[in-house]
N, C-alpha and C positions, 0 to 999 in steps of 0.2 A: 298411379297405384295407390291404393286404400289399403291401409295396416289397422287393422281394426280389432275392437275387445280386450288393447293391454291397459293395463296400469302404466299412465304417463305419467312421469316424474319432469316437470315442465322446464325448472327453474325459472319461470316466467319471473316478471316483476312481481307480482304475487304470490310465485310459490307453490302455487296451484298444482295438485296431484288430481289426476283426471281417472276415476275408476272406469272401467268399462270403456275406456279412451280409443280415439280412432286420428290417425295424422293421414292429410290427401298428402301426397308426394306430385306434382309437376313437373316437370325437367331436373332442375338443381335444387332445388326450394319448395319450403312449405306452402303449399296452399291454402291450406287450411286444417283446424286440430280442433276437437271438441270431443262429446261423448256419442261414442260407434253409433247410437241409432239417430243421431241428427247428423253426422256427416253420411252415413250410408244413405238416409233419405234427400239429400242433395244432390249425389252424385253417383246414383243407379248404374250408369253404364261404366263405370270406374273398374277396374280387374282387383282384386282383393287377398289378401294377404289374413287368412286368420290366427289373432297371437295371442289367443285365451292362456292365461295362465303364468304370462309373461309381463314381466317389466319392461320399460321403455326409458331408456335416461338418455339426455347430451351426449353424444359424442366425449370421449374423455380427454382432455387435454393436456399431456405431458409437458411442462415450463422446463425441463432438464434431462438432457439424457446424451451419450455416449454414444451413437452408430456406431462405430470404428468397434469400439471395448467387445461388442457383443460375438467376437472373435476369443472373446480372450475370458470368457466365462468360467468362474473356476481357478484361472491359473494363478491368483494369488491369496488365495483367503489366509486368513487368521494371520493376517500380516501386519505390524505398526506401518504406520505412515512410510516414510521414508525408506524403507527395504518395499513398499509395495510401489512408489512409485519410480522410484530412482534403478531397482534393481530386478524390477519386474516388470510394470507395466510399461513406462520407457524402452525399454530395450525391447520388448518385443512389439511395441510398436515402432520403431525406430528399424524395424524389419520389414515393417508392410508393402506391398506391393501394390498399385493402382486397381489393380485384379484382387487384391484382397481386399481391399475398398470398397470395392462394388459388392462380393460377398456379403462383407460383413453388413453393407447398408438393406441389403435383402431380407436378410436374417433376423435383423432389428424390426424392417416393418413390417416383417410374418409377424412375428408374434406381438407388436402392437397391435396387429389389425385384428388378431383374434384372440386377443385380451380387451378387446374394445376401445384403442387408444387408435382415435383418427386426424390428430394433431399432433404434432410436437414439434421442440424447438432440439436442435441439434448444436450442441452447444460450441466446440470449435474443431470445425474439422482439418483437418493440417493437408498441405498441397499434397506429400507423399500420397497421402491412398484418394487420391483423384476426385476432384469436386465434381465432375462432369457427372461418374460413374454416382455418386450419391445423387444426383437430379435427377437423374436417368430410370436410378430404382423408384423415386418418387414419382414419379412420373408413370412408370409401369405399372405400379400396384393399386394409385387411384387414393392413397393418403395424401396428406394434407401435411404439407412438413415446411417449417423457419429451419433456416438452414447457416450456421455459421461459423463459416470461414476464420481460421484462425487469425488474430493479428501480433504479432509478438514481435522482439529485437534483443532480449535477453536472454538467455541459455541456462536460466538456473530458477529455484523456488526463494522466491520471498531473497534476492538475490545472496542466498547463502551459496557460497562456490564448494560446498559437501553435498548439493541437491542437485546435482549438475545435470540438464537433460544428455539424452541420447544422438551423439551427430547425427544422426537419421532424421530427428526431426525437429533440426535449429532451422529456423527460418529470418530472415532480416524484411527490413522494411516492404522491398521491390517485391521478394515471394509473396510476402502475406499481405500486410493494408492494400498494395496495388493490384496485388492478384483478389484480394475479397471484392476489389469495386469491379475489376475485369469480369467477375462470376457475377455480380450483379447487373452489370450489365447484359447481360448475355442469358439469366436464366429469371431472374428478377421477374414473375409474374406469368411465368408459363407454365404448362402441364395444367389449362384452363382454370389459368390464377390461382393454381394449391401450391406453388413453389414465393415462398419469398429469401431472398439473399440476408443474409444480417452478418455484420461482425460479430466475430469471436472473439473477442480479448482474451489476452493471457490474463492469469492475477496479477496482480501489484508487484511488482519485482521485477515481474518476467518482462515487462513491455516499459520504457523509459520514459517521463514526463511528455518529453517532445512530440514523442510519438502518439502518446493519448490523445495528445492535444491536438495531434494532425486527424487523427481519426474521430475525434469527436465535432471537429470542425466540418466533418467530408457527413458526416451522421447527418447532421443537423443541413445542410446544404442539399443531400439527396435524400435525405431523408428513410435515410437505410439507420434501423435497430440495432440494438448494442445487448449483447449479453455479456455475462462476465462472473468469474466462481470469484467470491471475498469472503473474508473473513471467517475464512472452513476452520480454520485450525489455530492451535497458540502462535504458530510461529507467522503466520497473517496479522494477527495483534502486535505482536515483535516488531513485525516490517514496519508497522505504521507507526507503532511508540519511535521509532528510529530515526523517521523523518518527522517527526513532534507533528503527528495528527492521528485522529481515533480514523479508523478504517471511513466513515463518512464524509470528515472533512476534508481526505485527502482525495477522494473519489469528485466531490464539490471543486479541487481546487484545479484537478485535469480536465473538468466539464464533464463527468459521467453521469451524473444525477440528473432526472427526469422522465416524464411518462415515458419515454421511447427505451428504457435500459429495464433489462430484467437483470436484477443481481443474483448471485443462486450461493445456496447454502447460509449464508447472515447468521452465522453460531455463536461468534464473539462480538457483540455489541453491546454498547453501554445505552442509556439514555437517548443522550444528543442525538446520539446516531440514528436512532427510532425515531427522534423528532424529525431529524433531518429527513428521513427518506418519505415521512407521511407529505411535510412540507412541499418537498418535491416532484410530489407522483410516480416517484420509481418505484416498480417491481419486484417482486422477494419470489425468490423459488424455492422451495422447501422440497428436503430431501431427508426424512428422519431415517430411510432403511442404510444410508449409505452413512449417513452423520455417527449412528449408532455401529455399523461393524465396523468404520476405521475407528472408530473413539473417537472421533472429534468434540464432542461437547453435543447439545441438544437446544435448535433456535429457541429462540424467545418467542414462539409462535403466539402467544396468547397476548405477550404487549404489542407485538404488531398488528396483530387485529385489533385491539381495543385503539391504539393507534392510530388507526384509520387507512393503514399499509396497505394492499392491494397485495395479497398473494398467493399464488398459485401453488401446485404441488408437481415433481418430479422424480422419477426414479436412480437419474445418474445410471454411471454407467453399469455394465452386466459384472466385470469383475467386483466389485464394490457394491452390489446389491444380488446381483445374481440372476436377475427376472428384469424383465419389462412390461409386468404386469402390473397396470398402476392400480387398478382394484385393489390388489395385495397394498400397495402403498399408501393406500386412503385408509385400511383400516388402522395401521402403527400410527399413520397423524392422528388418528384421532383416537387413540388410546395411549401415545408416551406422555403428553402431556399428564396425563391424567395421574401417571403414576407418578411424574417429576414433583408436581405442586401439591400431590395430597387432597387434589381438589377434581371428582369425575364427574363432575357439570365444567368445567374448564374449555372444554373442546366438543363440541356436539356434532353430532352424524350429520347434522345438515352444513353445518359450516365448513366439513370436508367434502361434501358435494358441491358446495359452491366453490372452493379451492380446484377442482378436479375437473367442473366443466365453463362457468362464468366469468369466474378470477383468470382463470387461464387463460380464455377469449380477452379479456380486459389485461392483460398483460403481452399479448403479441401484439393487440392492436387492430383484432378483427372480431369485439364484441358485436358492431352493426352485421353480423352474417355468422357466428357462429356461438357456442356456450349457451344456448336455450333453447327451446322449444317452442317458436314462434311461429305467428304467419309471416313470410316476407323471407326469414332468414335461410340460410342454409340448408337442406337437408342431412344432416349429419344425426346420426343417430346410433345406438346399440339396444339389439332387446337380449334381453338377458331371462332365461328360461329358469322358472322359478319352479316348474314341477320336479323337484328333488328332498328325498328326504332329508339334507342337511341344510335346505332350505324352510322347510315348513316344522310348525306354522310361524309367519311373522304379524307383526301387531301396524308398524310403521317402513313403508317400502326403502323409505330412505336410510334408514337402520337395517334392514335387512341383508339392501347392496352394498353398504358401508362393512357392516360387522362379517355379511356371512356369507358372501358371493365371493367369485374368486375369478380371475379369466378364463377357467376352466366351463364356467358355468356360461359363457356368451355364445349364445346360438344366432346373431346375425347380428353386421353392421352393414350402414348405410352410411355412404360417405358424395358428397355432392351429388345425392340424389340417386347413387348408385350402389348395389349390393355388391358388395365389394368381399361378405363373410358370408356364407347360408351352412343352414342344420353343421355349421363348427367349420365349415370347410373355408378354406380360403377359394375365391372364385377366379381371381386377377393372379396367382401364383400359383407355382407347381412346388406345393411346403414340402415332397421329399427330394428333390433335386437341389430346392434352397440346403437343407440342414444336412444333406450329402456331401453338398461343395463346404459350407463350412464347416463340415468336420474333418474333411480333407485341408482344407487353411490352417487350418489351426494348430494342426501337426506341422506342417512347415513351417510355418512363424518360428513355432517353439525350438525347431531342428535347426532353422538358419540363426537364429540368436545365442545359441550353445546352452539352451537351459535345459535339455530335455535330461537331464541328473534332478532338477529343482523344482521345475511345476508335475507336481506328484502327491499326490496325496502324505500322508504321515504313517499308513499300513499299508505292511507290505503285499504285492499282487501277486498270487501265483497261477 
């Protein structure tokens, strides 16, 4: 197939924006990408796709996000930390059902997929809402998802026993480390190698030295990825002043540091710590829409890049952000900085394209095949329909997508080679059956957990 006449935004090594641009598509992979009238005069008998008018970027690459949460949209905003997680989103997930797990996992790649996100990393998904049933959705819709299995042995945040999680969904050693490698085993490289297994870590508190250790050892052995939330909040900083280390040294001293761990959120670091994680090759996930409504604080995104950090960007989960449209999330990276430091050259539109589609490839670990627009690599791709008047006119494409597109505006993705979104539709799902059943879920979660007096708005309905 020839997709011919957009504006290619390449990421290549050079950076290359190709006006007039044409990509051959092959089976799963790019054949070949140049400008429409030298690849259409190559390859004549090719069937053609014309996208005059349209941009072309990456595949977008979520480094953090919630599957499960995107059930639970809405039901706790304007909430401090600790009433949202202890007495909200706990408990009502702490009600899930393996059937609500599969929902919810549907629901989540509907609207990545037609927000243009054909990647992401699933950050810990807990035994309750069924690991099968999330491979399963991935698997049927034709995304591309790291998928990770929770590991935990503690019951509480930052081991404060006032943070308590929800019996529903304590897990010990056997359920989680042993059940994450049993799912890796078993799912680890199927649904034509867009499924990969990774552990979930709890944060620091929630999971015991030993147990790191067992799991970081099993990491490095099978060579299964590590995700993990640090350093979101004060009481993260608390946990680690307590055992006299800055959140870095203590992550160093359980073996979490290295190319193979994505850390997410990284809002309370000092120095050392930025030395440390450049040092080591480990991965920062950035999450400014979620960091900014719990109040957590706001990363030090701009010394981690000057750093030499490698980081990606993610939305987190639906309650705590609201959307899974990472478009939306590229533009707040790249405009909080700006206001934090007094400084609006600090963060550039391009540096959040490269967070969104390169960095994020470079932090799962499958830059060789995805995050660019190359010959050889993947075909993952999004064209993003630029004839609209809240689009026009723009000056620089990658300012354009950054500042003023939105996932509303995505009129087709490709994802290993296959259309997967056309003129807005999803092709691989049936999107009113999916947001049908989870709107039905979502009233029973709330019904079986006894909040439905609490997740309500603050005006009253009549």
């Amino acid at each position: 197939m020839l997709y011919l006449h957009a504006t290619i935004i390449t990421v290549n090594p050079s950076r290359e924006i190709i006006l007039d641009g044409g990509i051959l598509v092959q089976g799963n992979r790019i054949a070949d990408i140049g400008k429409s009238n030298m690849i259409f005069g190559k390859y004549k008998d090719e069937e053609t796709i014309d996208l005059s008018g349209r941009i072309i970027i990456p595949g977008l690459i979520s480094t953090h996000m919630h599957t499960a949460q995107t059930l639970l949209r809405g039901a706790a905003d304007d909430l401090e930390l600790v009433s949202w997680l202890c007495e909200r989103i706990w408990v009502l997930q702490g009600n899930f059902t393996a059937e609500d797990g599969y929902a919810a996992a549907r629901i989540s790649i509907a609207e990545m997929l037609l927000t243009g996100t054909t990647c992401f990393l699933e950050s810990m998904f807990a035994d309750r809402y069924g690991f099968d049933g999330l491979c399963k959705a991935v698997e049927e819709s034709g995304i591309r998802g790291c998928l990770g299995k929770i590991v935990m042995d503690i019951a509480t945040y930052a081991k404060d026993s006032a943070w308590a999680m929800h019996p529903g969904l304590v897990e010990d050693r056997e359920m989680s480390l042993l059940g994450a490698v049993g799912m890796w085993e078993k799912w680890n490289g199927k649904a034509e190698d867009r499924i990969r297994v990774w552990f979930g870590a709890r944060t620091p508190g929630g999971v015991s030295d030993g147990l790191y250790r067992e799991m970081t050892g099993i990491s490095k052995e099978k060579s299964i990825p590590i995700t993990m939330h640090c350093a979101e909040v004060k009481a993260d900083r608390d946990f680690f002043e307590s055992q006299d280390h800055t959140p870095m040294s203590y992550c160093s001293s359980v073996g979490l540091l290295g190319p193979s761990t994505v850390l997410v959120h990284m809002v309370h670091l000092d120095d050392s710590d930025i030395a440390k994680l450049a040092e080591t090759g480990t991965h920062v996930a950035h999450c400014p829409t979620s960091n900014a409504k719990l109040a957590s604080g706001i990363c030090r995104l701009p010394e981690l890049l000057e750093s030499g950090v490698n980081v990606g960007l993610g939305t987190d989960g639906a309650p705590c952000n609201n959307t899974n449209d990472l478009l939306q999330e590229m533009k707040l990276a790249a405009i909080i900085h700006k206001a934090k430091s007094y400084d609006p050259t600090i963060i550039s539109a391009e540096q959040v394209m490269e967070m969104a589609t390169i960095n994020g490839a470079k932090a799962l670990g499958l830059v060789d095949s995805i995050g660019s627009l190359e010959i050889g690599k993947k075909a993952d791709f999004v064209v993003i329909d630029m004839r609209k008047v809240h689009l026009q006119p723009y000056f620089s494409p990658v300012s354009a997508v950054v500042y003023s597109a939105t996932g509303t505006d995505v009129e087709m993705v490709v994802v290993d080679g296959k259309v997967v979104v056309q003129a807005g539709k999803l092709q691989t799902m049936d999107e009113e059956e999916i947001w049908r059943e989870a709107e039905r879920r979502s009233q029973d979660i709330v019904k079986r957990a006894g909040l439905g007096e609490k997740v309500k708005g603050r005006w009253p309905l009549t």
